[in-house]
N, C-alpha and C positions, 0 to 999 in steps of 0.2 A: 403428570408423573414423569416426566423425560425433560431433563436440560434442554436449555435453549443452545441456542447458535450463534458461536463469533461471526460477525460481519468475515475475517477471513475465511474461516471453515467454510461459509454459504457460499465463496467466490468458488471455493476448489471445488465444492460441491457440485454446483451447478455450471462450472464453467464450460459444458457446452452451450449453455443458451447466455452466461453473461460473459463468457470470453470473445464473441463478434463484436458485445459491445461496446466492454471495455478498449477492446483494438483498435475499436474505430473514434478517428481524429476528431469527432466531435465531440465526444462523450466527455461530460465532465461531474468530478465523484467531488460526492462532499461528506466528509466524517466529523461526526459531532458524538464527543461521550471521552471516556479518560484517556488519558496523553497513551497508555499501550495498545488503543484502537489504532493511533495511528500507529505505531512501530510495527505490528503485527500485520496491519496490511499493505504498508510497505513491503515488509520480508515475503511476503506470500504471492503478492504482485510482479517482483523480482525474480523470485523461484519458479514463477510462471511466467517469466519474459513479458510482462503487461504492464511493468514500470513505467518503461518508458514515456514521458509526455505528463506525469504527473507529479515527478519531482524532478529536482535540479541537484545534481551532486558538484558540491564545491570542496569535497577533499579527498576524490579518490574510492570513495568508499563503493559504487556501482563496482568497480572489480573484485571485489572480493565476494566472497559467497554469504549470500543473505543471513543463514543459519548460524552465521557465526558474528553478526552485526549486532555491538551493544547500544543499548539506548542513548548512552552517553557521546558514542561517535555518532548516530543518528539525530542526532539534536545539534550537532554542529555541523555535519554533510548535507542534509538533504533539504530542501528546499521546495514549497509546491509550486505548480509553475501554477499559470491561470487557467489549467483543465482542472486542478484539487482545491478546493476550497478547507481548512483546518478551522474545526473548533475544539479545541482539548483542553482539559483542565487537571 
């Protein structure tokens, strides 16, 4: 009887026990499910400083504020490095 949970929601949720792990340099995330799994934890990973090492921004777009990032500029900035693995459809 109760909704499930975005892969983001569970990061902010629980990010005392998965923000050491996302931090740390070895960790590598892999998201599989529709093209807004990625955008959303992009924006959320950002908004929590834990971007970093999983995508590649090639137009500027890490400076601006996550919450205001359209999918359409996120489709052309960001890039996973080889700690994100992407499958979206």
């Amino acid at each position: 009887g109760t909704r499930g949970r975005y892969v983001d929601e569970l990061i902010e949720n629980e990010l005392d026990r998965l923000g050491p792990l996302l931090a740390d340099e070895h960790t590598v995330l892999y998201l599989c499910g529709l093209i807004g799994l990625q955008f959303n934890v992009y924006r959320r990973l950002a908004r929590l400083g834990l971007l970093d090492g999983y995508a590649a921004d090639g137009k500027g777009l890490l400076g601006a504020d996550p919450g205001e990032w359209a999918a359409k500029d996120m489709r052309k900035a960001l890039r996973p490095t080889e700690r994100c693995m992407i499958e979206v459809y």
